[in-house]
N, C-alpha and C positions, 0 to 999 in steps of 0.2 A: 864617735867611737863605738857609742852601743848598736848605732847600724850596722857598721862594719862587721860586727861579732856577729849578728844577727844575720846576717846575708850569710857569711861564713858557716854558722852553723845551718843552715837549709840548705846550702849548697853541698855540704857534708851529709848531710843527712838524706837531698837527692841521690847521691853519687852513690851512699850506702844501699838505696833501697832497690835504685836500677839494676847492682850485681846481685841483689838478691834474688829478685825477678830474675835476672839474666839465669841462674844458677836453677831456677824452674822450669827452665827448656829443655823439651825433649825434640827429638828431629828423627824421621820415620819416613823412609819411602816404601810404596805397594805400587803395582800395576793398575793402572783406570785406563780402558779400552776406549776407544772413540779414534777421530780420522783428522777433521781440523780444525780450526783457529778456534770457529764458535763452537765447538767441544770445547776446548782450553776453555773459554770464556765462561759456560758452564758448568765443568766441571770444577773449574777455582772459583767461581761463584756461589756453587755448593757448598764446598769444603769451608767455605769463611763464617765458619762458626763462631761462638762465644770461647775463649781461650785460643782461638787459632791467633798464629801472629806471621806464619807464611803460607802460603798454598799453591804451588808452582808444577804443573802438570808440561812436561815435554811431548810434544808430538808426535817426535820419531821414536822415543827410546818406549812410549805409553808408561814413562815414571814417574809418579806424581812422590813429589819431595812436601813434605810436613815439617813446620816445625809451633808447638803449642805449648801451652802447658796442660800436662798431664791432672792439676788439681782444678783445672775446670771441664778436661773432656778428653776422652781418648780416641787412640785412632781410629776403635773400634764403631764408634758414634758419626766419624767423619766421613768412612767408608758406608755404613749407613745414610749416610746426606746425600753422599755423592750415587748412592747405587738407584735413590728416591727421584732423584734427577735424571734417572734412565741410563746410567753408567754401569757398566758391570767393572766392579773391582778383584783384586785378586780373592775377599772373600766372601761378596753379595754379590750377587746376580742383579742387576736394575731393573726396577720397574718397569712391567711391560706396558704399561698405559703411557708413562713416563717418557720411553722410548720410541714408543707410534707417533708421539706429536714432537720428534726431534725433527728438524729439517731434513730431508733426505738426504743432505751430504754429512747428518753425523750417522748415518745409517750406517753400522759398522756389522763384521761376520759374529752373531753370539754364541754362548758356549749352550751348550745343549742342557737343560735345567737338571735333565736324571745323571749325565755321567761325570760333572765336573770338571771337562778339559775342556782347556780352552782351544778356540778354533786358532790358526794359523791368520792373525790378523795383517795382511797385509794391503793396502793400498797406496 
């Protein structure tokens, strides 16, 4: 009987701490530029930070979907990851060393460093 209490109370006490966690997610999408799969591949490779728990980049729409917790790392941090991986996001510009040794098919049109618009990315 005192097992049963005892499993009972850790599986209550899982159940408690999963919604509490659940209840620390925040979910954030920005735009990350690139062309195909192995961009995905790198740019969610990037993003998988300490506190990320999704990291989901679409190819056609260039929206990458977040969702983390905010008390280990913000978006701001992940969009630095991702721009260090040669990505330009909607608010860094990627490394351009970073971006020289992408394959030639993530070779994408970048935005110009002095005026801040983006190019018309399409492929």
């Amino acid at each position: 009987m005192k097992q049963i209490k005892s499993i009972m109370l850790l599986l209550i006490a899982t159940i408690a701490l999963s919604a509490a966690k659940a209840q620390d997610v925040k979910t954030d999408t920005f735009k990350v530029w690139g062309n195909c799969g192995m961009c995905k591949k790198t740019i969610e490779k990037a993003a998988n930070v300490s506190g990320v728990q999704k990291a989901e980049w679409n190819r056609e729409t260039k929206v990458f979907t977040l969702l983390y917790n905010p008390a280990l790392t913000t978006n701001e941090k992940i969009q630095k990851a991702i721009a260090a991986a040669g990505y330009d996001t909607e608010k860094f510009t990627g490394d351009d060393k970073a971006y020289e040794k992408l394959p030639g098919c993530c070779h994408y049109d970048r935005k110009k460093k002095d005026d801040g618009v983006q190019p018309n990315h399409q492929h």
